[in-house]
KOLNUDREN-649280 format. One record per residue: x, y, z of N, C-alpha, C, O in turn. Coordinates in steps of 0.02 Angstrom, whole numbers, plus 50000, padded with zeros to 5 digits. Atoms other than C-alpha are relative to their C-alpha. Layout:
BEGIN
XYZXYZXYZXYZ ...
# end
This chain:
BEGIN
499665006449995500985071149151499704995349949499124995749931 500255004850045500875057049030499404992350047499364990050104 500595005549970499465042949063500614994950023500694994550084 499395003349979501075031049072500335001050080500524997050123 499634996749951501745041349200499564996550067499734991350096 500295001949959500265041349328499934993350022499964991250080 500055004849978499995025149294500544995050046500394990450084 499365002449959501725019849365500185004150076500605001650113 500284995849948501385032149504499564993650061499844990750108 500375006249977500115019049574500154990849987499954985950017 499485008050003501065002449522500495000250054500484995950098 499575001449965502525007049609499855002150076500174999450121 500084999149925501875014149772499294993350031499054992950088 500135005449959500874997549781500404995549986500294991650032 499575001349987502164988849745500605000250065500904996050099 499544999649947503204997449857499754996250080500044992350118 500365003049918502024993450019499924992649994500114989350042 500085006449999501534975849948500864995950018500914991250058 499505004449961503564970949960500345000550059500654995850084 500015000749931503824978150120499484997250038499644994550091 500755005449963502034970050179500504990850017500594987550069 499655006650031503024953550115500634998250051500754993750090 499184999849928504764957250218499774997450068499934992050093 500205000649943503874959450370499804994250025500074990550066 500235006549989502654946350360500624994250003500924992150053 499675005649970503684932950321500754998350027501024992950041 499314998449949505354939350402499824994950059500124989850072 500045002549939504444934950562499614992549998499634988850048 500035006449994503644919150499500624995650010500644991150053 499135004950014505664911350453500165003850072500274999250111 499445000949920506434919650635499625001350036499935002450088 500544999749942504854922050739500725006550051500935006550109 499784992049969505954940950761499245004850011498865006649967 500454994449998504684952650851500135005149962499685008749939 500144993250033505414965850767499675001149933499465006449910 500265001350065504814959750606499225003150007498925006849968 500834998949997503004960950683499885006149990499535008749947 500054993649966503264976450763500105005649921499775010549905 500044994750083503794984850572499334999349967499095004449942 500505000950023502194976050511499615004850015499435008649970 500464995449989501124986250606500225006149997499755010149995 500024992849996501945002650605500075001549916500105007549901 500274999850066501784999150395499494999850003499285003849961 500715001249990500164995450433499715007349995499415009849947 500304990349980499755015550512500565002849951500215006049911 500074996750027501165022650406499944999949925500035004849888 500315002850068500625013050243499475004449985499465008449939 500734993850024498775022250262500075006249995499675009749964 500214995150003499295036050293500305003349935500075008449911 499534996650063500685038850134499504997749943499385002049901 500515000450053499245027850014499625005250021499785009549980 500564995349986497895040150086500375007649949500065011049909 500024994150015498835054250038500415000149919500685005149896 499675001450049499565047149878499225001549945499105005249898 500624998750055497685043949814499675005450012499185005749975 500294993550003497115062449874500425001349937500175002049881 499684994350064498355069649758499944998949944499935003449902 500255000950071497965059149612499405002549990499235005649940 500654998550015496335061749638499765008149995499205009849976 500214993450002496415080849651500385003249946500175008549923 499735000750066497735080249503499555000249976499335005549955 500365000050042496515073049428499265003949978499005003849922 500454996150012495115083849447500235007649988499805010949959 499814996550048496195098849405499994999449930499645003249896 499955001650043496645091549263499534994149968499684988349952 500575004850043494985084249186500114995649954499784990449950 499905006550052495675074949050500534993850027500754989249993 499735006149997496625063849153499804997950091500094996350144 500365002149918495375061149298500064992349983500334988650025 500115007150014495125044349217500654995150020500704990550061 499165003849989497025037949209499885000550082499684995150105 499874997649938497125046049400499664995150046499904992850097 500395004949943495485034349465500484993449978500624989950026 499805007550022496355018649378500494999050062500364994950105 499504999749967498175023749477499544998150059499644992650084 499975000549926497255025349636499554992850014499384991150071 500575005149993496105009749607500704994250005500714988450027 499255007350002497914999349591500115002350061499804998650099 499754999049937498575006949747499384997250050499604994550101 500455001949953496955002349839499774992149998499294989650027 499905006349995497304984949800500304997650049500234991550048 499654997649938498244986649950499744996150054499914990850081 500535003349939496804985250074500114994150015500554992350055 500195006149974496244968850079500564997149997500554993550047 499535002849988497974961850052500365002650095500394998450140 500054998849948498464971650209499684997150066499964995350118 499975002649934497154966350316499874993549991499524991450037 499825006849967497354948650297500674997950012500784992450037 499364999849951499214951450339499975001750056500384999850097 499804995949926498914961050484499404990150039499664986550082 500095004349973497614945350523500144992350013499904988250052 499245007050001499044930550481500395001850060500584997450099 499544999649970500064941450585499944999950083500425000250122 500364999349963498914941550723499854993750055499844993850117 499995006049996498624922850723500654997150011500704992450050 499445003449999500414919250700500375001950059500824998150076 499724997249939500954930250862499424996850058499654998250114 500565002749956499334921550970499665002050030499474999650083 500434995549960498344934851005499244998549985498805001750012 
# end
């Protein structure tokens, strides 16, 4: 694969979770809809588990393929930008439901 490639590999699958993170969240800030919440968290569990297995495979890509271990940590270091955006949604969303 081209370095280009991977790297859009890890843009768009945090991307992808950061604008559903975004929906959710503030879906249910504008209609205070539970279901909004209720998607939050089940992005929440199946967010980790599709990044988890997004940055195994780069990362074992990348150690097959030695010359593009480097590109592979970058991809998964963008996707793991993730985290901390995550959990201070899940703890907005937390606060904003009154638990």
């Amino acid at each position: 694969m081209k370095d280009s490639t991977i790297i859009n590999i890890g843009k768009y699958t945090f991307l992808f979770f950061l604008i559903l993170g975004n929906i959710c969240l503030f879906g249910y800030m504008i209609s205070k809809n539970d279901e909004f919440a209720a998607g939050g968290y089940f992005l929440i569990i199946f967010g980790i588990i599709i990044n988890l297995l997004m940055i195994l495979g780069l990362i074992t890509y990348g150690l097959i393929n030695k010359t593009q271990l480097k590109i592979c940590m970058k991809a998964s270091l963008i996707i793991c930008i993730n985290i901390p955006i995550a959990i201070l949604y899940f703890y907005l969303g937390v606060y904003l439901m009154g638990f």
